[in-house]
C-alpha positions, 0 to 999 in steps of 0.5 A: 596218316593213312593206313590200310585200316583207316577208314575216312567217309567222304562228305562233301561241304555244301556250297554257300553263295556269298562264302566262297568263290564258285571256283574255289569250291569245285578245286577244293572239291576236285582235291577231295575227289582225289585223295578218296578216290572217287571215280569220275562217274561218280563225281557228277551226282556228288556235285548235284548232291552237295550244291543243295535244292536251290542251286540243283534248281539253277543248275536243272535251268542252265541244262535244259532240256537235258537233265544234270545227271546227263553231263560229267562233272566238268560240264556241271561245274563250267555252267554253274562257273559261267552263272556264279563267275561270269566274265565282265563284258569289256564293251560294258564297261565303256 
């Protein structure tokens, strides 16, 4: 239950290539941005932090030349979707 004297810390899990689908974490994450409250403008430096070295790596790679802080939350999370979900191309595939 949540009262007003109830205190929750907000964590947020690492994301683990292999353990679940890229799309799954960002709504999992998006679901407890909503239930802590936590501002769209800080959302973005969450998502940095939590994917860890590697993937912030990747995704310093996939903004260039700008840097990740420079973009929102969903611009982050489409281009990390498009890297760890891409879309099969139809004309591959014949």
């Amino acid at each position: 239950m949540f009262g007003s004297k109830d205190k929750f810390v907000f964590q947020a899990e690492p994301f683990q290539e292999g353990t679940c689908q890229w799309s799954t974490y960002v709504h999992r994450l998006k679901n407890k941005f909503k239930l802590y409250g936590i501002s769209n403008d800080k959302q973005a430096l969450i998502l940095t932090d939590a994917i860890g070295a590697k993937h912030y790596e990747r995704l310093g790679n996939l903004c260039h030349p700008k840097e990740p802080e420079t973009k929102s939350f969903d611009e982050l999370s489409e281009l990390l979707s498009v890297y760890f979900e891409p879309k099969p191309n139809k004309y591959a595939e014949y």
